[in-house]
N, C-alpha and C positions, 0 to 999 in steps of 0.2 A: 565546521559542518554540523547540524544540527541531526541527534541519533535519538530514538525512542525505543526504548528497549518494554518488552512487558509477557511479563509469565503468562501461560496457556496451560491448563490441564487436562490434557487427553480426555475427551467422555467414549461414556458406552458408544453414542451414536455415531463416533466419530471414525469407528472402526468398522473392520471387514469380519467377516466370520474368522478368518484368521488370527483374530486379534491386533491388525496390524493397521495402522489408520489411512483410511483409502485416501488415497492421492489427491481428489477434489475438495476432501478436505480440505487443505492446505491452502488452497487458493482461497477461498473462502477467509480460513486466517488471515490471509496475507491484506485478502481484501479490508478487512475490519482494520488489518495494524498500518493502513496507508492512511486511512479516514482517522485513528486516532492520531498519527501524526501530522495532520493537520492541525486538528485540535493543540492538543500539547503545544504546537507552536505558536497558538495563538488566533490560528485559521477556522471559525467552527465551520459549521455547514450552514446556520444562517448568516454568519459575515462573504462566504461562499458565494450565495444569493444576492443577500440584498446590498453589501459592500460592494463588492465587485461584480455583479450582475452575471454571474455563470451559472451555468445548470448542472454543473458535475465537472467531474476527471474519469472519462471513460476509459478502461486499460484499452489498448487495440494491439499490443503483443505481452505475452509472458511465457516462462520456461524456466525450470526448475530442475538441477541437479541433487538425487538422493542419495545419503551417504550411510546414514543411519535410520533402522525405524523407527518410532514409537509403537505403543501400545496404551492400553485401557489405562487411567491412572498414572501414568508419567508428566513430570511437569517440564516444559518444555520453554526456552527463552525467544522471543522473534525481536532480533533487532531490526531496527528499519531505517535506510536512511534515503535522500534523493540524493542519485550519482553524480547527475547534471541535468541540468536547462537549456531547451533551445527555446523559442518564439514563445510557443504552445505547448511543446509538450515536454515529458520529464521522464526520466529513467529512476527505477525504483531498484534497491538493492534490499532482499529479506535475506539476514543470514539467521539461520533457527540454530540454536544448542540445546543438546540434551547433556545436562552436569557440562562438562567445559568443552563439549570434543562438539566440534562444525556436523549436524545431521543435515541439512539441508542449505542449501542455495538457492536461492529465486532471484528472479527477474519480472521486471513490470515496463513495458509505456505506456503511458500515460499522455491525455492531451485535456488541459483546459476546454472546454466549451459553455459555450453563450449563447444567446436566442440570435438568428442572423436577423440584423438592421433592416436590409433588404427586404427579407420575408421571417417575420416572428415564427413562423409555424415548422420553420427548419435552424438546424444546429448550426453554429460557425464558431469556429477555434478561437479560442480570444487568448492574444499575449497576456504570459506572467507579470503580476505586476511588481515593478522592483521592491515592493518592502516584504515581498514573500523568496525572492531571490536571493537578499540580504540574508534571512531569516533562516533558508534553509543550505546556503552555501559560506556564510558567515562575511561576504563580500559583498 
């Protein structure tokens, strides 16, 4: 199974007056660390496009268990991997560490989409294509 792991450093903005980094934060990371693991795997955003003709990976659920917080200047680890694959869409797993101990758990799905054949001017899910399947579930 294919995993991207990649350090994050807390900034000033990222935080609340409390010092404690507001929640949508996070999602934001999580967002950046799915799009780089596309890349990393091989996948950029214009093979996205123009290889395989999709217009994104829109999330349409996520949720997020917190364990620890951070704050201003903590460096933080987000590993990222896909759980699994149906048709279209995919499950995203972000586990974040702060030094070795689990501070966060996320959840992502995700669905490929593509311009509909039918009518260009609206979306339609387009199946994974197997050498991204291979790639991210080692099968």
């Amino acid at each position: 199974m294919f995993v991207n792991r990649r350090d994050v450093q807390i900034q000033w903005g990222d935080c609340d007056p409390a010092n404690i980094v507001y929640y949508p934060r996070y999602f934001s990371m999580f967002d950046d660390s799915t799009s780089v693991l596309f890349e990393k795997a091989g996948f950029s955003k214009q093979d996205l496009v123009h290889k395989y003709g999709l217009v994104g990976i829109p999330m349409v659920d996520t949720r997020a268990k917190f364990y620890i917080p951070s704050t201003h200047g903590d460096w933080i680890t987000i590993e990222t991997k896909i759980e699994s694959i149906k048709r279209s869409s995919f499950e995203v797993k972000h586990n974040v560490y702060k030094t070795a101990d689990l501070a966060i758990e996320a959840f992502e799905t995700r669905v490929l989409v593509g311009r509909d054949p039918a009518n260009p001017e609206k979306l339609k899910s387009a199946p994974f294509p197997a050498e991204m399947v291979t790639k991210f579930t080692g099968s």
